[in-house]
Backbone as a ProteinNet text record, in pm:
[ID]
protein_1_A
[PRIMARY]
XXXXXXXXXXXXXXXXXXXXXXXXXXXXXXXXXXXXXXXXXXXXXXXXXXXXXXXXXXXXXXXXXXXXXXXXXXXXXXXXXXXXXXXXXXXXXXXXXXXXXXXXXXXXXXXXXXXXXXXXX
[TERTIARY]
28538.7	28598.6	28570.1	28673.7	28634.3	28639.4	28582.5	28564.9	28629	28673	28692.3	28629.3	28579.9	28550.7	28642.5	28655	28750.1	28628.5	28703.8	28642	28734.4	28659.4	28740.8	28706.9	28770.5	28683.2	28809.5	28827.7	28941.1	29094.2	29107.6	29295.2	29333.6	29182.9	29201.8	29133.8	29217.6	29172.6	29142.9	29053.2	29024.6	28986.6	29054.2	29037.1	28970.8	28869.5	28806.1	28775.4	28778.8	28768.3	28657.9	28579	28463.6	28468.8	28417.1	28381.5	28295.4	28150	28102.4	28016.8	27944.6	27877.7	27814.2	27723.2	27653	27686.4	27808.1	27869.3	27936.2	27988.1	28069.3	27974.7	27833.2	27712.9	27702.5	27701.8	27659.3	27754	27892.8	27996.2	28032.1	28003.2	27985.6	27869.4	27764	27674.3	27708	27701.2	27751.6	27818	27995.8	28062.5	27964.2	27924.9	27882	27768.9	27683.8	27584.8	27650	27744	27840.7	27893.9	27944.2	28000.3	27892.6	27773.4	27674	27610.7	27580.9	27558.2	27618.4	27792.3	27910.4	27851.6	27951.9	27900.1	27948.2	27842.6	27823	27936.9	27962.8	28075.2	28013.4	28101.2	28074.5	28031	27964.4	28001.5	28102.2	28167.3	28296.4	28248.1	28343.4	28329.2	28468.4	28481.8	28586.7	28577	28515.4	28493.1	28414.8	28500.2	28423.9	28357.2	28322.6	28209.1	28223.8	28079.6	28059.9	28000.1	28078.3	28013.8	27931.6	27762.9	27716.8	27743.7	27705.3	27790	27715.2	27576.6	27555.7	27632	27725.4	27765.9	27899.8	27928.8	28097	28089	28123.7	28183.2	28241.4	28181.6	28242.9	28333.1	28291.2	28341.3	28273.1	28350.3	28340.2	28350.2	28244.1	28257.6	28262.7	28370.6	28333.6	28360.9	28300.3	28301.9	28391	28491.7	28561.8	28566.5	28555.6	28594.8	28459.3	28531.7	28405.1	28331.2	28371.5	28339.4	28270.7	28232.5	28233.9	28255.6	28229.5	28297.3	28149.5	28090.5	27997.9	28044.9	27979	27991.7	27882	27883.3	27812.2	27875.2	27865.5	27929.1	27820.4	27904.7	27821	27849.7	27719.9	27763.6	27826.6	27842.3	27835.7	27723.8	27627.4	27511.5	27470.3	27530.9	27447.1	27413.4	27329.2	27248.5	27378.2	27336.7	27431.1	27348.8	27470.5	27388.6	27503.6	27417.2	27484.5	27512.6	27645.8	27723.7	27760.4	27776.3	27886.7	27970.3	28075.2	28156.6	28297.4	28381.8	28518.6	28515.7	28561.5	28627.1	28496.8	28430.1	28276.6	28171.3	28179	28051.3	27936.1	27840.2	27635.9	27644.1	27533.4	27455	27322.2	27334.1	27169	27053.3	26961.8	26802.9	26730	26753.7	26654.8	26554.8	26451.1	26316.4	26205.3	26083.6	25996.5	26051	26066.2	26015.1	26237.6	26345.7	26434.5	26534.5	26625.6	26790.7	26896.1	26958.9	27100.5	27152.2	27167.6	27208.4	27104.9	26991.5	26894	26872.5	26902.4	26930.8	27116.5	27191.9	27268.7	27293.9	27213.4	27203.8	27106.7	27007.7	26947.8	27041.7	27101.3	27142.7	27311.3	27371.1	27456.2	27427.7	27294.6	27268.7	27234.3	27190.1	27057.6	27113.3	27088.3	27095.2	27104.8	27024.3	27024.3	27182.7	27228.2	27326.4	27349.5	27213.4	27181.4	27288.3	27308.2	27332.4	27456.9	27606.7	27695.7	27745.3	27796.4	27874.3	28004.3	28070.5	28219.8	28284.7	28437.6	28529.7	28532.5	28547.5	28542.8	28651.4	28646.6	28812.7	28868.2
-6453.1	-6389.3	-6474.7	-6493.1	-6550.4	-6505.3	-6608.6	-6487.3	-6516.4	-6458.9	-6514.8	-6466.9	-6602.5	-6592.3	-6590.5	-6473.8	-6440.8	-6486.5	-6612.4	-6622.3	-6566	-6504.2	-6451.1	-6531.7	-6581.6	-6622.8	-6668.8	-6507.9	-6528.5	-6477	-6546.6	-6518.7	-6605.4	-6724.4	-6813.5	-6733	-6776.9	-6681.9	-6737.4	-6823.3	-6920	-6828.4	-6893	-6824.4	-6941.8	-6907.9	-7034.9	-6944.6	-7007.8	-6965.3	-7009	-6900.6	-6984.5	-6937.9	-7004.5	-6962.3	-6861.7	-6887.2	-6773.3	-6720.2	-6649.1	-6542.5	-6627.6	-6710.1	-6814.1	-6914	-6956.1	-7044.9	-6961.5	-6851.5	-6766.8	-6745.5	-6716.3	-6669.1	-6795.9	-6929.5	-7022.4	-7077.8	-7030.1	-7100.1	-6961.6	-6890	-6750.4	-6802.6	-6840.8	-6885.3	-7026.2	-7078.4	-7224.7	-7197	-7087.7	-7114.3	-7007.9	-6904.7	-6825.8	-6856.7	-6969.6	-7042.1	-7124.5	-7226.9	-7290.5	-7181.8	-7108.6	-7021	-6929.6	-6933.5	-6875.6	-7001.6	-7113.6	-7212.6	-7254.8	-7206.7	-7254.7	-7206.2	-7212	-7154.7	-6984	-6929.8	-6757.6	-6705.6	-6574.8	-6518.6	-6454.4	-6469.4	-6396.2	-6241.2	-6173.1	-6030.9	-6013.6	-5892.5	-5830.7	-5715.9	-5751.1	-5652.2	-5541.3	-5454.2	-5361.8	-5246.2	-5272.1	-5183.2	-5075.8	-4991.2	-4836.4	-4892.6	-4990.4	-5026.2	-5177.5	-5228.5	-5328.2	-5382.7	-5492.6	-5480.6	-5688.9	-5613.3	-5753.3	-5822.9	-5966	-6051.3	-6005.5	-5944	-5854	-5743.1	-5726.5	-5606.4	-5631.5	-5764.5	-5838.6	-5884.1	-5881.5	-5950.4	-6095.1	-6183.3	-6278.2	-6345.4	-6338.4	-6375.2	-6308.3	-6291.7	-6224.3	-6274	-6335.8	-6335.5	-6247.7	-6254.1	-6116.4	-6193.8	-6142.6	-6179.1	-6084.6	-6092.9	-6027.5	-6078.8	-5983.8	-6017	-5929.3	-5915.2	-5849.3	-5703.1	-5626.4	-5490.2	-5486.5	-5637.4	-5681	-5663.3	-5596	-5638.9	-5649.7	-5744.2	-5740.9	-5863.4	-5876.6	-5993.2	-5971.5	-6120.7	-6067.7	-6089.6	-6016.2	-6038.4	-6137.8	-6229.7	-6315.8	-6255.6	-6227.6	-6131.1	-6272.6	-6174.5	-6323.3	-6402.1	-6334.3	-6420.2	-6468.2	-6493	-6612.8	-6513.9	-6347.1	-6316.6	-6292.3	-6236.8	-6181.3	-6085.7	-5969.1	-5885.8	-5878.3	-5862.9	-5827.9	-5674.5	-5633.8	-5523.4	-5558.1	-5401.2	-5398.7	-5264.3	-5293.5	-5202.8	-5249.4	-5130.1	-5202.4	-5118.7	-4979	-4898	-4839.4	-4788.1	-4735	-4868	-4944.3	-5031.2	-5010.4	-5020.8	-5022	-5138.3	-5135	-5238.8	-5252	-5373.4	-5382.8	-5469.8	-5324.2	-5338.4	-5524.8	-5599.8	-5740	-5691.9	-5704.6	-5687.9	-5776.2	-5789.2	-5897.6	-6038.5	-6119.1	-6196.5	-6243	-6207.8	-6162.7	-6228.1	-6290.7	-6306.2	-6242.8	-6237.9	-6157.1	-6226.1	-6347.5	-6402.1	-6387.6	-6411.7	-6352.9	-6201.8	-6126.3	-5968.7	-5938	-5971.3	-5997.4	-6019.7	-6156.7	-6196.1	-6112.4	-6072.5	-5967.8	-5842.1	-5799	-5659.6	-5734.7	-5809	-5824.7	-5874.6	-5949.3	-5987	-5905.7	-5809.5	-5710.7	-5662.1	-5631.5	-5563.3	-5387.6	-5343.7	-5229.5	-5163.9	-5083.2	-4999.8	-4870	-4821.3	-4772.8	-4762.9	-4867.5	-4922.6	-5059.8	-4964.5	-4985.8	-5074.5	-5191	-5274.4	-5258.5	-5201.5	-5150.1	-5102.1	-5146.3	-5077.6	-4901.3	-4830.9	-4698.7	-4640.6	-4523.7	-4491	-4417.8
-1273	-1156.9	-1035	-937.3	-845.5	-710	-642.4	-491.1	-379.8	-276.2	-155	-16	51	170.9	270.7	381.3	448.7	608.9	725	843.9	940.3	1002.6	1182.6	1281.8	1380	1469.1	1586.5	1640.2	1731.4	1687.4	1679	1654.7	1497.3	1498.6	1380.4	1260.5	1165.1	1006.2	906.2	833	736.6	569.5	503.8	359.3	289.5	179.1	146.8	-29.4	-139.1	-229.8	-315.9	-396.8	-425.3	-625.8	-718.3	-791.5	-879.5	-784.5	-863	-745.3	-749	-592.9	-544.7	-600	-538.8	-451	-522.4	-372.5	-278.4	-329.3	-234.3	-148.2	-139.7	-26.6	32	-4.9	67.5	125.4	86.4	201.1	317.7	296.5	392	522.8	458.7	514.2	628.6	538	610.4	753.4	713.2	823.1	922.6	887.9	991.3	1070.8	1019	1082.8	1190.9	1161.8	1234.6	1347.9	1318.6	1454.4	1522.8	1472.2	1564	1661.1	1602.6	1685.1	1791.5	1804.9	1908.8	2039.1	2129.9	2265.2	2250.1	2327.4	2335.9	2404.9	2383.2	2462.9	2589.7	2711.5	2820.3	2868.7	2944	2990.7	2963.3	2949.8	2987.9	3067.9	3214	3315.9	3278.3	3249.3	3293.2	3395.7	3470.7	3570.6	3551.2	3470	3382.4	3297.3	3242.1	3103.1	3123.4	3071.5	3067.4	2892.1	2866.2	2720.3	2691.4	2709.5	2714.7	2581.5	2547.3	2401.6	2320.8	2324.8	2144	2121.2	2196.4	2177.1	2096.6	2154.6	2121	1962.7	1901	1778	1774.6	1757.3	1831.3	1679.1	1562.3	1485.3	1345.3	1239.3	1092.9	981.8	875.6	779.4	671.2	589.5	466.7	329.5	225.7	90.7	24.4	-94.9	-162.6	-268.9	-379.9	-488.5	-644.1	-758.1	-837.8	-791	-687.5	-715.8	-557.7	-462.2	-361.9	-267.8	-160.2	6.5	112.6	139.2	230.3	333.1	453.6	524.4	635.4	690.2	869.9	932.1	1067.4	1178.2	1276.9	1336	1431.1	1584.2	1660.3	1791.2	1875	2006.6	2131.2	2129.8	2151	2130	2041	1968.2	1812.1	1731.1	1779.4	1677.7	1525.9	1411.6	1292.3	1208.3	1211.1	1107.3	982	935.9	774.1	742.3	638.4	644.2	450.8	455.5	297.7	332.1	219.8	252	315.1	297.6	331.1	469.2	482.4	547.9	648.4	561.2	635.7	634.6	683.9	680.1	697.5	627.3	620.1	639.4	785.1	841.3	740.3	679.6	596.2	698.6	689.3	762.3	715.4	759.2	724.5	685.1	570.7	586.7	676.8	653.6	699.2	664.4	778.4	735.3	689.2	659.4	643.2	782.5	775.4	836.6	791.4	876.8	812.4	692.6	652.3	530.8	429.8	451.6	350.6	276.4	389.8	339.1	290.4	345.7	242.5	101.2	86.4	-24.7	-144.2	-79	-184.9	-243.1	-107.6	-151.9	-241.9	-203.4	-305.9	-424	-418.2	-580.4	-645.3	-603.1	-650.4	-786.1	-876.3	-991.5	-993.2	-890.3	-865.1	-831.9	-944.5	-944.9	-821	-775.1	-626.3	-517.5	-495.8	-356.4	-396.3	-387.3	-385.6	-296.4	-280.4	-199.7	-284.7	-317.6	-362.4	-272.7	-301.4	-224.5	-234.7	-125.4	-169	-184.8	-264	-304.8	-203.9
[MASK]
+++++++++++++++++++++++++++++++++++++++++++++++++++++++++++++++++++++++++++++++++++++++++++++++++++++++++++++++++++++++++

């Protein structure tokens, strides 16, 4: 089965296809490291609300494929958290010691039947 990495980053949309989960996590990785390193997004003033760049989304990686949907989101500010799920997304807690691609990667490898990263019906 194979997988695909889906990038956001703006208006631009990159599809990248991987063979087996392992590269699919490390080319997920790769680009979303790359677009956290870029330059940060600005304040947004709207008068009635202001939304500082952790708040912004600045760009999205997601994984698909095999029973699959997790990704991170990279904020304005560089930071990224990691998510599964299609429709309702769970933010996954980093443990110690833990990055958003590192906790990712556990909870999608994990063996544990528990804790679903499946599409929901």
């Amino acid at each position: 089965m194979s997988y695909r990495v889906v990038v956001r980053h703006g208006p631009k949309v990159d599809k990248h296809d991987a063979e087996t989960l392992p590269a699919a996590l490390e080319l997920l990785e790769s680009h979303a490291r790359a677009l956290a390193a870029g330059p940060g997004r600005p304040t947004v003033d709207l008068r009635v609300r202001r939304f500082e760049p952790v708040q912004q989304v600045a760009a999205r990686a997601e994984l698909r494929g095999a029973g699959v949907r997790a990704g991170v989101d990279v904020r304005g500010d560089g930071s990224a958290e990691a998510w599964t799920g299609r429709i309702r997304r769970k933010l996954i807690e980093p443990r110690d010691g833990e990055d958003a691609f590192a906790a990712l990667r556990r909870v999608v490898q994990s063996p544990d039947p528990g804790y679903s990263t499946s599409v929901e019906p």
